[in-house]
C-alpha positions as CSV (number, residue, x, y, z in Angstrom):
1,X,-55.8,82.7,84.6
2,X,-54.4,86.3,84.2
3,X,-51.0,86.8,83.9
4,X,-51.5,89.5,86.7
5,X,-53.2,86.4,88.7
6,X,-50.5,84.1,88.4
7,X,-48.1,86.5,89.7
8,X,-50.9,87.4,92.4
9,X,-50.7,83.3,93.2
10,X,-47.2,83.2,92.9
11,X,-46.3,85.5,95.8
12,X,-48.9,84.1,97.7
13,X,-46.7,80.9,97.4
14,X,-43.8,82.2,98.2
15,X,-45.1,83.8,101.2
16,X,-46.0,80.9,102.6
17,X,-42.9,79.1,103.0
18,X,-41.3,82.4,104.3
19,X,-40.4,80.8,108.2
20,X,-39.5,84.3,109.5
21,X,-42.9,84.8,109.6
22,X,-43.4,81.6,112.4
23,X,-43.3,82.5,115.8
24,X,-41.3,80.2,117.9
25,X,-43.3,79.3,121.1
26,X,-40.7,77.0,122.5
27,X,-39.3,79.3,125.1
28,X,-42.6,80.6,126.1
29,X,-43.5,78.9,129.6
30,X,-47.2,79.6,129.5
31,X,-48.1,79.0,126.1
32,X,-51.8,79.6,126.1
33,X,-51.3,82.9,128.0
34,X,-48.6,84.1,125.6
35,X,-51.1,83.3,122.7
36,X,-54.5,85.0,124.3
37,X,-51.6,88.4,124.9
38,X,-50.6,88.4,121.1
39,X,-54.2,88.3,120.3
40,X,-54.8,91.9,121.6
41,X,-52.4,93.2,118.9
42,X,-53.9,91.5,116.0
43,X,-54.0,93.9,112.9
44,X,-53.2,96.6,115.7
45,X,-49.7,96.8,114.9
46,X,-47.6,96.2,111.8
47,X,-45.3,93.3,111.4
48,X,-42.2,93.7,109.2
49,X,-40.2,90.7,107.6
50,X,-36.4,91.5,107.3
51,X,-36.1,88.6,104.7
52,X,-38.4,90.0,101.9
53,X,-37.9,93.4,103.2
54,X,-41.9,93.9,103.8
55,X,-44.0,95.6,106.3
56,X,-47.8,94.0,107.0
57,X,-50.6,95.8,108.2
58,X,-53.6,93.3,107.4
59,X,-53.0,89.8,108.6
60,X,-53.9,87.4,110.6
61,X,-52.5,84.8,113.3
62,X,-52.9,81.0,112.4
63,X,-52.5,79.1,115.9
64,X,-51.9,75.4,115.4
65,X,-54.3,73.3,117.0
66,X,-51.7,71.3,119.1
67,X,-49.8,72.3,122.3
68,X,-46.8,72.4,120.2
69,X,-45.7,74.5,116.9
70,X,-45.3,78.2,116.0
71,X,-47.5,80.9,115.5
72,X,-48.2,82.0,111.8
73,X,-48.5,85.4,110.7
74,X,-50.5,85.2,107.4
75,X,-50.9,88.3,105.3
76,X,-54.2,89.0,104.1
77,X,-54.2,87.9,100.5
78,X,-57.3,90.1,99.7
79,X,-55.7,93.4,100.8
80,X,-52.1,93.4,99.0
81,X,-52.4,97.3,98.7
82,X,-51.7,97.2,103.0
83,X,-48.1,95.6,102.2
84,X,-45.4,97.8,101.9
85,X,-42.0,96.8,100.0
86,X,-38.5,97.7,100.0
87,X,-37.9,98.3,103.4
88,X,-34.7,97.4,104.0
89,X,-33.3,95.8,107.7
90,X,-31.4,98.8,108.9
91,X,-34.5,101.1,108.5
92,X,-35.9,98.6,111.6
93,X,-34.3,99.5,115.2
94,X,-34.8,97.8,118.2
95,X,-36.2,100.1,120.9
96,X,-36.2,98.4,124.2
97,X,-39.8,99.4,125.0
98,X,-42.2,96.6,126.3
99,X,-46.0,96.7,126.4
100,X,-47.1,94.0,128.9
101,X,-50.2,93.0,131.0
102,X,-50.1,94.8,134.4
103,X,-50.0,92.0,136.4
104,X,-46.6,91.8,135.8
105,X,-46.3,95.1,137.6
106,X,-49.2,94.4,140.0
107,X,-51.6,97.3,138.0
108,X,-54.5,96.0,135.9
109,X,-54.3,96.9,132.4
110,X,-51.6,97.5,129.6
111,X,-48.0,98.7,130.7
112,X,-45.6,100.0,128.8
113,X,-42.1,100.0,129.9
114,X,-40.4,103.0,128.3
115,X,-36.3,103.0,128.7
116,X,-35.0,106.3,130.0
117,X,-34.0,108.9,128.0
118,X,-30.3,108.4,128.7
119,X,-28.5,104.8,129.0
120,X,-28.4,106.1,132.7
121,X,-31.2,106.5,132.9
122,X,-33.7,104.1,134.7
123,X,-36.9,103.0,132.5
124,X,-40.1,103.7,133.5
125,X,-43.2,101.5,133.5
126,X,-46.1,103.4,132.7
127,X,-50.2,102.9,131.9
128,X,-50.4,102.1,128.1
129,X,-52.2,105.6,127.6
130,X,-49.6,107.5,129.1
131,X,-46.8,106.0,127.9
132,X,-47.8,106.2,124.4
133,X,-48.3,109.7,124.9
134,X,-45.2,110.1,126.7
135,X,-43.3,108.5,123.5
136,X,-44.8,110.2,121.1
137,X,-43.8,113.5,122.2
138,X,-40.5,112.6,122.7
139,X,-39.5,111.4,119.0
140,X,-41.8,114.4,117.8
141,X,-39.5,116.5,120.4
142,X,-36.6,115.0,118.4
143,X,-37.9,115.4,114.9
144,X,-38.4,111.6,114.3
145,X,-41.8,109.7,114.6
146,X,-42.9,106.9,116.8
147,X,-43.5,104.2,114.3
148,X,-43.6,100.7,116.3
149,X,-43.6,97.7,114.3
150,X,-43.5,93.7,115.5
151,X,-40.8,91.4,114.0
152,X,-40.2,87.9,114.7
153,X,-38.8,87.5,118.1
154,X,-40.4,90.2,119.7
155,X,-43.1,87.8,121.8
156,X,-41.0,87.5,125.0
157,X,-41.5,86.5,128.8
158,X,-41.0,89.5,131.5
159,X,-39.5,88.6,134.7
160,X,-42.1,87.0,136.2
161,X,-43.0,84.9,133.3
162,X,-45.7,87.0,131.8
163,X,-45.3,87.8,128.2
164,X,-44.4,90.9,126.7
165,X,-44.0,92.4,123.3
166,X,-40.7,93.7,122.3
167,X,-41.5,96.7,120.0
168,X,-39.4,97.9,117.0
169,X,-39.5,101.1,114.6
170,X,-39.3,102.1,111.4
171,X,-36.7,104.7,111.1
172,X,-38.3,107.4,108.0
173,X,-34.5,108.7,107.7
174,X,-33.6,105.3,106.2
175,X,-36.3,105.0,104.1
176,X,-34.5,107.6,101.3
177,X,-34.8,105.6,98.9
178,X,-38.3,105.5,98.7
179,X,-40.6,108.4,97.5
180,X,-41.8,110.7,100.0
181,X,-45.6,109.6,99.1
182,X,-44.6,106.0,100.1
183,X,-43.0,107.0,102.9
184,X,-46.2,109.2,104.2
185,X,-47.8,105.8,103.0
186,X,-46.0,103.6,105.5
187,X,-46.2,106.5,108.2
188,X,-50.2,106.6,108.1
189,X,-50.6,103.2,108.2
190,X,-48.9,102.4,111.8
191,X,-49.9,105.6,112.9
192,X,-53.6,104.3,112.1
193,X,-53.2,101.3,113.8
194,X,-51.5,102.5,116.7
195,X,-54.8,105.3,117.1
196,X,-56.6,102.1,116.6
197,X,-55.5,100.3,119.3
198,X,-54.7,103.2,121.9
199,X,-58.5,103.5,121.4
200,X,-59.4,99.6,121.9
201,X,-57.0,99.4,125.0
């Protein structure tokens, strides 16, 4: 074995006992429903773990067989070139939107509930289309991108116990410390599988 393969092997290893990238399913009342939700967003939007500083955009989810245990993000061991290092925790902000099914709301569909543009403001739930759209122009209004990423926690119930996803960003202005080529890098790739799935939705 290459010295390159070993070290290929050897992250794989270590990746796999990384636990911030098992979803907790415990406080999920519908379990199955929660599961068949996150399914939609498979490989459609990028998953970032705080505690090796890396965002994902080829993996997979590994279900466990039994009622009980967490979901698995696995990384596609094939495609290292889609991983992206160095990004550190502060350059991932919490945005308080939420894409859920439209049942929630009583619409068919995907919604996306988009907070207001003020903290006075009252969030509005939108069609998946239009909100997107809607959210795009306003960080582009602002100068900034729309860069959603997943992190662990972000599989939630809504109100009415339907699950959403909690969506994060990548913040480019804290990403200085990497070269603007990687940053474009890290930019194309969620903004491909964001085109991806507005497409698919």
């Amino acid at each position: 074995m290459s010295a390159e393969a070993r070290q290929l092997d050897s992250c794989w290893q270590d990746l796999q006992g990384r636990r911030d990238l098992d979803w907790d399913l415990d406080a999920i009342t519908d379990r199955s429903e929660a599961i068949a939700f996150l399914r939609r967003f498979e490989n459609r939007l990028c998953i970032y773990s705080g505690f090796v500083e890396k965002l994902y955009s080829n993996y997979s989810f590994v279900v466990p067989e039994e009622s009980q245990g967490s979901i698995t993000i696995l990384p596609n061991e094939q495609a290292w070139h889609d991983t992206f290092h160095d990004i550190p925790p502060q350059a991932v902000e919490p945005t308080g939107i939420h894409i859920m099914p439209g049942e929630a709301v009583g619409h068919a569909g995907l919604i996306l509930k988009v907070p207001g543009v003020h903290r006075l403001s009252p969030s509005r739930e939108l069609p998946f289309h239009q909100g997107l759209r809607l959210l795009v122009q306003r960080y582009q209004k602002q100068g900034d991108c729309f860069l959603p990423v997943l992190i662990k926690g972000d599989l939630r119930e809504y109100e009415s116990r339907m699950p959403s996803l909690h969506l994060h960003r990548i913040n480019p202005a804290r990403l200085g410390h990497l070269s603007a080529l990687n940053i474009e890098s890290i930019k194309g790739a969620i903004a491909e599988h964001l085109i991806g799935l507005f497409r698919t939705i």
